[in-house]
N, C-alpha and C positions, 0 to 999 in steps of 0.2 A: 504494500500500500504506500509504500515512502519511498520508493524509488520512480514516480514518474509526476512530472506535470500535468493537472488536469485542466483542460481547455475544451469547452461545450459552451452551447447558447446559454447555458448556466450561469455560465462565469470562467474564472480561473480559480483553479485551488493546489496549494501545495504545503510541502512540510517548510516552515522557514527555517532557515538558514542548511537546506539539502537543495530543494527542488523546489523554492521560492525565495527570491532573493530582493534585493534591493534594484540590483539592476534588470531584473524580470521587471516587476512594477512600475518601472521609471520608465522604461520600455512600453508598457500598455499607457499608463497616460499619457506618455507622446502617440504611439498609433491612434488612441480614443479622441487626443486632439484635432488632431489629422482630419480625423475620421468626420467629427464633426464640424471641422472646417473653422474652428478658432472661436468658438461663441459660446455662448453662457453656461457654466456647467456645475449643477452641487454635487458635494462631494462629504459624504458620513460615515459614520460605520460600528461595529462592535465593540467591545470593550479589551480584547484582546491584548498582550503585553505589546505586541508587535504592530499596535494600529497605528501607533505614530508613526513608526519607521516605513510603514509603507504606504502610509499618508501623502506624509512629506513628497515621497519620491513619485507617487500621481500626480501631486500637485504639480511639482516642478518640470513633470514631460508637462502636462494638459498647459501650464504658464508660457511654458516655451515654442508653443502652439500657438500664442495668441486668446488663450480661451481667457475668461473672466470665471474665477472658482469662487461659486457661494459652500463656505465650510460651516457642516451647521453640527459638526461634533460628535462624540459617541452619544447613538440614536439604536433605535428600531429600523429595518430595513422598510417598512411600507414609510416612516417618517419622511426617507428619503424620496421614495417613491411618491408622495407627497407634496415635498418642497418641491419639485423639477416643477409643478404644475403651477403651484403658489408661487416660484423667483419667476419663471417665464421662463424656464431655462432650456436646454435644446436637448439636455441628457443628464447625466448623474452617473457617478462610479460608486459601490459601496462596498468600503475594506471587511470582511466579513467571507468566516468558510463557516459560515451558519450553523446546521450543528456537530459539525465536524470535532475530533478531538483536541485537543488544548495548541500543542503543536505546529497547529495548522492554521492556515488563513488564505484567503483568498479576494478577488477582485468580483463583485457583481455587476453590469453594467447595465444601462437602462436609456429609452429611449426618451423624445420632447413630450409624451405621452404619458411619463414616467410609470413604464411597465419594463419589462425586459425587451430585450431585442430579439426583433422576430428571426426565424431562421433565417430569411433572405436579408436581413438587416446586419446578422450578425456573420453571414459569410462574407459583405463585403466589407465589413471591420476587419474580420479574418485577413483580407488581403493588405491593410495597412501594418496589422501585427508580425507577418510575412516578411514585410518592405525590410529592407537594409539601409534607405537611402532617402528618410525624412527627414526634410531640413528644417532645422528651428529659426524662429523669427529674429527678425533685426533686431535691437536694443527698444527702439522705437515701438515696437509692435506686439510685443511680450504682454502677458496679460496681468492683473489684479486679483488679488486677495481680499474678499467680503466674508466676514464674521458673523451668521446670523446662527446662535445658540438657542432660541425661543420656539424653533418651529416641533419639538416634542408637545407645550402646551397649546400649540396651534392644531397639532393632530389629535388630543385630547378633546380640544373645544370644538372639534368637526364633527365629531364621535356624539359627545352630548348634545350636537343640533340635529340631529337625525329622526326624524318622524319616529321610524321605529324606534326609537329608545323617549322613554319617560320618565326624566330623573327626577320628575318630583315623586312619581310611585317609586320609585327604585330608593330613593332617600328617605321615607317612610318605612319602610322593611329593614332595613340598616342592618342588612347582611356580613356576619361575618366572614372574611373570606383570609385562606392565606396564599400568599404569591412567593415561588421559589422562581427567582427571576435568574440563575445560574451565574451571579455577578456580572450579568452581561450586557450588553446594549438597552434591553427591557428593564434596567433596575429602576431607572427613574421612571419610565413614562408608567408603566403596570400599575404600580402603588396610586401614584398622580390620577391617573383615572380613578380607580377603586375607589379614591378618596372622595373625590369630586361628582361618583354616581353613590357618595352616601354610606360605604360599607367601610365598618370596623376591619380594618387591613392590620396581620402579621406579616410583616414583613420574611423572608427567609431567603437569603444571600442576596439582598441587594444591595450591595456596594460595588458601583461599575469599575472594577480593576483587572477583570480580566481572570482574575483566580477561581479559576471554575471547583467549586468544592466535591462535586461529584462526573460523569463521564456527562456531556450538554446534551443528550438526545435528549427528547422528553418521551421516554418511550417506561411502561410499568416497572423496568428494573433499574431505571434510575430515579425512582421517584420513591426511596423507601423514606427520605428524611421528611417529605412533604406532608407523606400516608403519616406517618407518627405524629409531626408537628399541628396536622387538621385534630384527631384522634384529641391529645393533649387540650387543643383550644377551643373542642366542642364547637368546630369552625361550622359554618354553613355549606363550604367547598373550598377547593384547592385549587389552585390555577400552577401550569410549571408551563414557562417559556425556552426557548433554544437560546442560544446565546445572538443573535440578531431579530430575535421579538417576531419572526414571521408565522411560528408554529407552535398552536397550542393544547394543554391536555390537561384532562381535566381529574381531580381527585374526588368521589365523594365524602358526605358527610359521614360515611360508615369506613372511610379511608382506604377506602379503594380505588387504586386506578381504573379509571373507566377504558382506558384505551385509546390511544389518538384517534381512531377511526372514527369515535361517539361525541368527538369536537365539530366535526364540519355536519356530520347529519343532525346533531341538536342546533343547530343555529338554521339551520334548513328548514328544522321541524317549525320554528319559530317562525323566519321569515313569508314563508310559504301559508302559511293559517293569513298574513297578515295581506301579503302581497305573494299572490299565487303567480306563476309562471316557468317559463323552461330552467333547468338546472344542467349543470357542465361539471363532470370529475372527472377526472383522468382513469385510466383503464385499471389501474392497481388500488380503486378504491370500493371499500366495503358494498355488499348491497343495501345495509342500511341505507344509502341516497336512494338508491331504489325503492326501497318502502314508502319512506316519507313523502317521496314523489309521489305513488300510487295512492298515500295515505289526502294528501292535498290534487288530487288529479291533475298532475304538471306530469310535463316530459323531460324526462332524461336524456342528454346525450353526453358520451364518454367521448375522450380525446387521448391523444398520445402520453405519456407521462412529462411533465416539466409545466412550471407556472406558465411559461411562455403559452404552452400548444394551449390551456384549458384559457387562458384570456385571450386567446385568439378564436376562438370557438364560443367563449361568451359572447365576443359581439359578434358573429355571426347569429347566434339562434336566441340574443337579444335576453339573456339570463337575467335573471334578477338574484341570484348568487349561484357560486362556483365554490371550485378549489379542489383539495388534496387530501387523500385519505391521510395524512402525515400530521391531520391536525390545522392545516392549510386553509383558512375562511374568504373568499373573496367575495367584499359584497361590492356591485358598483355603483350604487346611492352613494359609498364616501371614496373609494377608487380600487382600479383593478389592480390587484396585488394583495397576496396573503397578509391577514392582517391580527396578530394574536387578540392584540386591544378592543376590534370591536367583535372578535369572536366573544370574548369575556361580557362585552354588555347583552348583546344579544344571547347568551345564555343564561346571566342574571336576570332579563327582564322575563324572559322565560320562563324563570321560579318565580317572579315575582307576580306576572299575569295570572300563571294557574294555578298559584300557591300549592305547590308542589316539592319536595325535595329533589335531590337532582339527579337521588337514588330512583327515582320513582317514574322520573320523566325518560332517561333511560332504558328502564326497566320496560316500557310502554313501545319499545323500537329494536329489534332481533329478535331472539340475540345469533348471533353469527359467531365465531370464533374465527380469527385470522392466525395466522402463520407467516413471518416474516422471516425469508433466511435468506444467504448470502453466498457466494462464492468465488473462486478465481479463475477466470477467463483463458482457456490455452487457444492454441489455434488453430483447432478444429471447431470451435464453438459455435461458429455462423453453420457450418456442415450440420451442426447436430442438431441445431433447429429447425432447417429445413427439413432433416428425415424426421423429429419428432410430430411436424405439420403434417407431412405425409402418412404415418403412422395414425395420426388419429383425425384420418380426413372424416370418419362418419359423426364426430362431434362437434358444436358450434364453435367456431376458429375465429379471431380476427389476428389477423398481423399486421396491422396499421403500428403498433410500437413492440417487438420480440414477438413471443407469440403467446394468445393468451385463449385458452379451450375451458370452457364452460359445460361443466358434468351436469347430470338431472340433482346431485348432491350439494353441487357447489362447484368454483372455478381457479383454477391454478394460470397465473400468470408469470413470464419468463425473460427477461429484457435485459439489455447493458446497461447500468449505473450512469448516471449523466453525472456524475460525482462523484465519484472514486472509480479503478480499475478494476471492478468486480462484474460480476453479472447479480440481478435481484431475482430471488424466488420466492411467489407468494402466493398461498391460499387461504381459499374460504371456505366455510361448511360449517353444518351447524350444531355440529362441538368436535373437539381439539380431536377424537379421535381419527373422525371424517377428514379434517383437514391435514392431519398429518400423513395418512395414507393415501392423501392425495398429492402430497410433497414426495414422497415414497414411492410413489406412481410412478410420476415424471422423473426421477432420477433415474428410476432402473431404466426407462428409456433412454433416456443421454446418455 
C-alpha cells in the first residue's frame, strides 16, 4: 500500500515523505494553475501534521501560475467545496487523504462548481500534471494570498437556513449528542453546528492537530471509544466523522454502531417523507436506498463508485439527495458534495419530527448485513473479471464500475479502489451468514 502514488478523479494520495512529497504537490499546484489558467482558487484542508507543508507548496505552484489563493484553513472538505461557490472562484484544491491512515495525505481537486472534477475535466488536468515544461509567470503576474478563516461558520449558517431543518424544534428537544471528530478537519465545525441546532454536545477528540487517537475510518471497529463514551453520557447519539468531515456514522443511544450504510439511507428516509423524488448511490451501496425509495415511491438510480460519477448523475435524473454507502450525504438544496454536517441535522431533525430514538428509526429500514473486504491486485485481475462475468452470465450483471451480480439473496460487488492499490469486495444479504458465502462464492471463482 506504501509503495505507489495514487492519482484518480479522486485526487492524489500518498505516504508523505515515500510517495508524496513536497515537490509532488508543488508540482500539482503548478499543473492545477495551468490548468485553470491563472484565476481564482481556494484552497483548505484537514488537520493533518503535514497540511502545512503541502499547503504551502500548492500555494506557491497555483501563485506562480498567476492564480489569486483564497486560504480558508483547516476545514471540512464540502466547507471547501462551498467556499469555491461563495469566493467566485474557478476551482479549489483540498490537502486531505480523507480517511486514509495517519501517514498519508493527499490532494482533492475541484471544479468552478465546486464538486470534483468530472472525468473529462480531470483527464485534461491529467495532461498539465504530465507536462514537463510549465512556465511560471513574470514577477509582474504572480498571484495573491487572501485569508478568509470564517467560511466553516458560513457553512454552518447555510445548514441552519434550510427549509428542511427546524432549529427552533430541534432546540426545544436539546438532544444530547457526542461527536468523535478524529482530531480532524471536523473538530470545529461538528460541535459549532450541534451547538447552534441546540444539543448538549460531548465533545471526543476534537482538537484539530492532526493526532488521530484511533485508525480515521469511521467504520464499527473504530468507533469503540464513541460506543463507550454515548453509553457513559446516557447520550441521545453519537456522531464519528473521517478526518476531512465528508463521511459520517452514526452511534446509537444503546451504543451501537449502526453502520455507515444506515447514515445516507436515514437522511433519505427523512428527506424523501419531506420532498419526495429520484435518488442517486453508487453501485456499492446498501439496499436500504432501495427500501426507502420504494418506502416514499421515488426512483433509484445507481452510478459508478466515486463522489464524482453519483453528482454527475444527480443532475442528470435531477435528485433531490445522493451519495455513498460510506456514510456519504449529498443533499443539493445546500451543495453537491458529501457533506457529514448536514447529514447530522437531517438525522436529528428526524428524531426530533417522529420523536423517535435513533435505535428505532433504524430499526424500521432492513436490516441487511454488508460485508466489506479488500484485497491486492496482480495482473491477471482485469482477466479474472471478465471470466467471472462470463461465469455467471445467467444472473443480473452490471459492469458499468468492476462487476457487480445481484443473487435472488443479495448482491456481491467487485471493482478497483479509486484510493488505494487494492481491488474492493462487497456484499449484501440479509445476515452475515448469507453474505459471507456470498464473498466465499466469488472468491472460489477468481
Amino acid at each position: 500500500m506504501k509503495d505507489k502514488l495514487i492519482s484518480t478523479v479522486s485526487g492524489i494520495r500518498g505516504v508523505i515523505g515515500q510517495t508524496l512529497t513536497v515537490d509532488i504537490a508543488l508540482k500539482a499546484g503548478i499543473a492545477y494553475g495551468a490548468y485553470i489558467k491563472g484565476k481564482r482558487v481556494v484552497v483548505g484542508g484537514d488537520s493533518r501534521t503535514s497540511h502545512i507543508m503541502l499547503k504551502s507548496a500548492v500555494i506557491s505552484g497555483l501563485i506562480s501560475q498567476g492564480c489569486d489563493v483564497v486560504e480558508i484553513g483547516i476545514c471540512p472538505t464540502p466547507t471547501i467545496e462551498m467556499a469555491i461557490v461563495g469566493e467566485d472562484a474557478f476551482g479549489g484544491v483540498g490537502i486531505t487523504a480523507s480517511h486514509n491512515p495517519i501517514e498519508w495525505n493527499g490532494l482533492k481537486f475541484f471544479n468552478k462548481k465546486g464538486e470534483f472534477l468530472t472525468q473529462r475535466q480531470y483527464e485534461i488536468f491529467k495532461t498539465f500534471l504530465d507536462a514537463k515544461d510549465i512556465q511560471p509567470k513574470p514577477w509582474s503576474k504572480i498571484g495573491r494570498i487572501f485569508i478568509e478563516y470564517n467560511w466553516i461558520e458560513k457553512h454552518v449558517n447555510e445548514i441552519l437556513g434550510l427549509n428542511l431543518i427546524r432549529v427552533n424544534k430541534l432546540k426545544k428537544r436539546k438532544f444530547k449528542v457526542v461527536i468523535d471528530a478524529v482530531n480532524g478537519g471536523g473538530a470545529i465545525a461538528g460541535p459549532m453546528l450541534l451547538e447552534k441546532l441546540g444539543c448538549r454536545v460531548i465533545r471526543l477528540n476534537c482538537t484539530p492537530d492532526g493526532k488521530f487517537p484511533h485508525r480515521p475510518e469511521p467504520v464499527p471497529e473504530n468507533l469503540k471509544q464513541l460506543s463507550a463514551k454515548v453509553l457513559d453520557e446516557g447520550a441521545d447519539i453519537g456522531f464519528a466523522v473521517d478526518p476531512d468531515a465528508d463521511r459520517l456514522a452514526i452511534v446509537s443511544e444503546l451504543g451501537k454502531p449502526l453502520g455507515e450504510e444506515y447514515t445516507l439511507a436515514l437522511s433519505a428516509d427523512y428527506v424523501l417523507s419531506k420532498k419526495p423524488g429520484p435518488m442517486v448511490v453508487n453501485l456499492s451501496s446498501s439496499n436500504l436506498n432501495r427500501d426507502v425509495c420504494d418506502r416514499h415511491k421515488c426512483r433509484l438510480y445507481h452510478s459508478k463508485v466515486g463522489e464524482a460519477n453519483v453528482v454527475e448523475m444527480m443532475h442528470r435524473k435531477k435528485a433531490v439527495i445522493g451519495g455513498e454507502g460510506n456514510g456519504g450525504v449529498i443533499l443539493p438544496a445546500l451543495h453537491y458534495g458529501r457533506d457529514s454536517l448536514v447529514g447530522m441535522a437531517l438525522v436529528l431533525q428526524s428524531m426530533a419530527d417522529r420523536k423517535k430514538p435513533i435505535s428505532e428509526l433504524a430499526g424500521e429500514i432492513g436490516p441487511y448485513v454488508i460485508l466489506k473486504g479488500k484485497g491486492n491486485i496482480d495482473a491477471k485481475f482485469d482477466v479474472k473479471l471478465s471470466r467471472l462475468q462470463k461465469q455467471l452470465s445467467d444472473q443480473k450483471i452490471s459492469t458499468v464500475d468492476g462487476v457487480r451480480v445481484d443473487f435472488n439473496n443479495g448482491w456481491v460487488h467487485i471493482r478497483r479502489s479509486n484510493t488505494e492499490p487494492i481491488y474492493r469486495l462487497i456484499s449484501e444479504a440479509g445476515t452475515k451468514k448469507e453474505a459471507r458465502e456470498l464473498i466465499t462464492y466469488i472468491k472460489e471463482k477468481l
